[in-house]
C-alpha positions in Angstrom: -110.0 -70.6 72.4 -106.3 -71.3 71.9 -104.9 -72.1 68.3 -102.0 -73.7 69.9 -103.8 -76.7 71.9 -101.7 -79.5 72.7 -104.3 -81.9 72.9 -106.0 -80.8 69.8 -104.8 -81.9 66.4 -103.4 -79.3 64.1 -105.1 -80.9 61.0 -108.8 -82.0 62.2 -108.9 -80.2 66.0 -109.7 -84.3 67.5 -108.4 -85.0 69.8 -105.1 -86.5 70.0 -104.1 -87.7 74.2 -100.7 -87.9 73.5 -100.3 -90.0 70.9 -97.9 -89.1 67.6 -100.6 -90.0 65.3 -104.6 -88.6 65.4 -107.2 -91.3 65.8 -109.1 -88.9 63.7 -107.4 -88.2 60.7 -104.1 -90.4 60.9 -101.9 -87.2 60.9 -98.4 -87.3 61.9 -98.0 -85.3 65.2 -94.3 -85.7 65.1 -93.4 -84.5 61.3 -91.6 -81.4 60.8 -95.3 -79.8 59.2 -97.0 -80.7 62.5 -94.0 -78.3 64.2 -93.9 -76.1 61.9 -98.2 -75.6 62.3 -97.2 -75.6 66.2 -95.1 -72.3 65.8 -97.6 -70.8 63.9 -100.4 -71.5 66.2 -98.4 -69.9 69.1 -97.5 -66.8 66.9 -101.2 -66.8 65.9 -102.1 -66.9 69.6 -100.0 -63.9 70.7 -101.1 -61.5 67.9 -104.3 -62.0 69.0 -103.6 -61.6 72.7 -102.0 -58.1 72.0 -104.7 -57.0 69.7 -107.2 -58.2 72.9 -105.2 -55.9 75.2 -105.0 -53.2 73.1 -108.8 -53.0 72.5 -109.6 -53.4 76.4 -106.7 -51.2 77.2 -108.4 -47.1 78.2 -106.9 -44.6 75.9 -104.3 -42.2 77.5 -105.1 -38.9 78.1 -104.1 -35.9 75.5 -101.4 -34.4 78.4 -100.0 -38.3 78.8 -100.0 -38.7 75.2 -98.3 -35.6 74.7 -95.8 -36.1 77.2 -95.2 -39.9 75.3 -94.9 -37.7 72.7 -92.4 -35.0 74.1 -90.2 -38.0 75.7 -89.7 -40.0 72.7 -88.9 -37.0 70.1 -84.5 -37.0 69.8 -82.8 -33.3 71.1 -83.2 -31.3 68.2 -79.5 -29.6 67.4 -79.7 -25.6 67.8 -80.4 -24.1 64.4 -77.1 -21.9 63.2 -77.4 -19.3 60.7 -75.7 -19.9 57.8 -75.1 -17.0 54.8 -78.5 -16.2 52.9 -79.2 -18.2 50.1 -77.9 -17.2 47.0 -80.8 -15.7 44.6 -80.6 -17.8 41.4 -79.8 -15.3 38.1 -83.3 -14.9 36.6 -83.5 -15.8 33.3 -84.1 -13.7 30.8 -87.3 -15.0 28.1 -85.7 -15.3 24.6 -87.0 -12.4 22.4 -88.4 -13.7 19.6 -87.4 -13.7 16.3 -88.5 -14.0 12.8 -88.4 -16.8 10.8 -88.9 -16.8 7.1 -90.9 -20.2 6.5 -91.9 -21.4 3.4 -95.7 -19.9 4.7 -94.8 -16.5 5.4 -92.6 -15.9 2.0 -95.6 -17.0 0.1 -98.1 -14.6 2.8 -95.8 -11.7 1.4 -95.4 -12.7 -1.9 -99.1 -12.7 -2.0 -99.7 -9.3 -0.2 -97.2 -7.8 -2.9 -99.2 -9.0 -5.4 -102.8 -7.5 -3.9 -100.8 -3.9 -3.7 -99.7 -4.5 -7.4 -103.6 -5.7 -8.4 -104.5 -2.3 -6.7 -102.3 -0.1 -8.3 -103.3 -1.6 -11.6 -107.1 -1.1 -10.9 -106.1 2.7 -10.0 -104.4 3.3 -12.7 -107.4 1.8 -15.0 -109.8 3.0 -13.6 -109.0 6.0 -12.4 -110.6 8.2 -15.9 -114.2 6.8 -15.6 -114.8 6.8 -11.8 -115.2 10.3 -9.9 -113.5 11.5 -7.0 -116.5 10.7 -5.0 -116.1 7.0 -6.4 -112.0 6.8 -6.0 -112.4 8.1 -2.9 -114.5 5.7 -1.7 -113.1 2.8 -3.0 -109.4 2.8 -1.8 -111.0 3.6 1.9 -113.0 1.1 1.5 -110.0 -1.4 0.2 -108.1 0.0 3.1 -110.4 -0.5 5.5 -111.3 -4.0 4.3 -107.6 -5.0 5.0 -107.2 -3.2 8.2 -110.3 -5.2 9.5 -108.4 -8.7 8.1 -105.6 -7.2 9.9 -107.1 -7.4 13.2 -109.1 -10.7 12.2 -105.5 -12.2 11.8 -104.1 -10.4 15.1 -107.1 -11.4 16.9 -106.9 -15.4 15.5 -103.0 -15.4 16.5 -101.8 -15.9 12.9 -98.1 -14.0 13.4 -97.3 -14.5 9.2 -100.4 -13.2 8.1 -100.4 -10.5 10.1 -97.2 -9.5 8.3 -98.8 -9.6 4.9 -102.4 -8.2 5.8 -99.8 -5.0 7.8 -97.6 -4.4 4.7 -100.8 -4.4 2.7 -102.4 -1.6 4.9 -99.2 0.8 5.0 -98.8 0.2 1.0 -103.0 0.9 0.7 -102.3 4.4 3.0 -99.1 5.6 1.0 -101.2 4.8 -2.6 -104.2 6.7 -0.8 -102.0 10.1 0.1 -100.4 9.7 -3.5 -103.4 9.5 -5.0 -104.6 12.1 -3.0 -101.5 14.8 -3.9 -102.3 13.3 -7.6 -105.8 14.9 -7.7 -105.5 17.9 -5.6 -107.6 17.1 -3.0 -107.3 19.8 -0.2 -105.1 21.2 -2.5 -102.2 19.0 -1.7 -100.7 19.5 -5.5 -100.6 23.0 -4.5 -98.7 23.1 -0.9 -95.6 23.1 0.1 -94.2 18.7 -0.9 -92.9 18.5 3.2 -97.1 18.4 3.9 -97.9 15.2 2.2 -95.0 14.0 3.5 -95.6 14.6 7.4 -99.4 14.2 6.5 -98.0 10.3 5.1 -95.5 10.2 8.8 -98.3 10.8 10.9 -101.1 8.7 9.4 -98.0 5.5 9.7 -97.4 6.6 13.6 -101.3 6.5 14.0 -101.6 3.5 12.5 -98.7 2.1 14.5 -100.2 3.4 18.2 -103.0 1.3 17.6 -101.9 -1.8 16.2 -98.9 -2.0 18.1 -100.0 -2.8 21.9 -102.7 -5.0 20.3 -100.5 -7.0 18.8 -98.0 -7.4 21.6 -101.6 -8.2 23.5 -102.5 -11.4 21.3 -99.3 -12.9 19.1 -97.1 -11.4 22.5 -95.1 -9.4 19.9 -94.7 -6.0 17.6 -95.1 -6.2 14.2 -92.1 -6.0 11.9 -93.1 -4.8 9.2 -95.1 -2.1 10.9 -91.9 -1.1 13.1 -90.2 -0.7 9.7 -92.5 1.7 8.0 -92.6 3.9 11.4 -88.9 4.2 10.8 -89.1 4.8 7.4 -92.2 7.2 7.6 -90.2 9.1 10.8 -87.4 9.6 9.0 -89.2 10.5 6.1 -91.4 13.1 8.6 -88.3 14.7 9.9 -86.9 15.6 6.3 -90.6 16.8 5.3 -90.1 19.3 8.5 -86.7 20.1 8.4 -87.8 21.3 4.8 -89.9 23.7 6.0 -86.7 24.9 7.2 -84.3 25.6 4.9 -86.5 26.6 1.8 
């Protein structure tokens, strides 16, 4: 069957004998739309010619196909070599930094006031409890905030971390003080460069563990524990160096 059938009307598919008008359906054979449907009958015609060869057409071979395929491909131009690419300059990560929000100066503000509540509740209480009793409780009020410490490390919370560190390093140094103040293991009695190195090493111990764990969670050091390793090493070194020269 042929779209374009000259003795078939475009409109109804009557037929038409060579007339200019169908007998059928009264349409006008010689109007520019009855040309215009002729074209597209014939282009109609040919698509479906080629798609009817190229179904009953065999499929070529995979060596013909890929000597098509070698034929048509352009001569590729010879590959020079040019200078090596230039590495682009790493970049360095920013370090970071502190900033002092609103948050934080109240986080400090607050841990100053804990360390002040605890000296005051030494300082009270220290006549009716025993040693036993003291003891107990500033370890255990260490302790407590060394375990928020790690809480806060652990929950990413930089700022507190701050505070809850200052508190532990203020808890320690009120612990050996209070220690030197009661004689235990005679520290009253012994040379004042012990306490002193006995205070330097208990910061750098504290500082070896916290340290990498905190560069491990927040991806950073502590501040305020870098600062009272510097203070308590330099305070170690004049404890030693006292052994020294006296």
């Amino acid at each position: 069957m042929k779209y374009a059938d000259p003795n078939c009307c475009p409109q109804c598919r009557g037929p038409i004998g060579g007339v200019t008008r169908c007998a059928t359906c009264g349409f006008d054979l010689s109007s520019p739309a009855a040309q215009e449907l002729w074209n597209l009958f014939i282009r109609a015609d040919a698509v479906i010619d080629q798609a009817r060869s190229s179904v009953m057409a065999p499929a070529p071979s995979p060596a013909t196909a890929a000597t098509l395929g070698t034929a048509d491909e352009p001569a590729q131009a010879p590959v020079t070599s040019g200078p090596p690419p230039v590495p682009a300059a790493q970049v360095q990560p920013a370090r970071p930094r502190m900033n002092f929000t609103p948050g934080s100066v109240l986080l400090g503000l607050g841990a100053l006031s804990l360390v002040v509540a605890a000296t005051i509740f030494v300082s009270l209480t220290w006549g009716s409890l025993g040693i036993a009793g003291r003891a107990a409780i500033l370890l255990a009020i260490t302790f407590a905030f060394g375990a928020g410490l790690w809480f806060a490390l652990k929950r990413t919370l930089p700022a507190t971390s701050e505070a809850l560190a200052f508190v532990v390093l203020a808890m320690v140094s009120i612990n050996v003080s209070a220690a030197v103040y009661e004689g235990l293991f005679s520290l009253d009695q012994v040379h004042w460069g012990y306490p002193v190195v006995t205070w330097a090493l208990l910061i750098a111990g504290i500082s070896y563990l916290v340290q990498p764990f905190s560069f491990r969670e927040i991806g950073r050091r502590l501040y305020v524990v870098e600062t009272g390793l510097g203070i308590s090493s330099l305070a170690g070194a004049i404890g030693v160096s006292s052994f020294v020269w006296e």
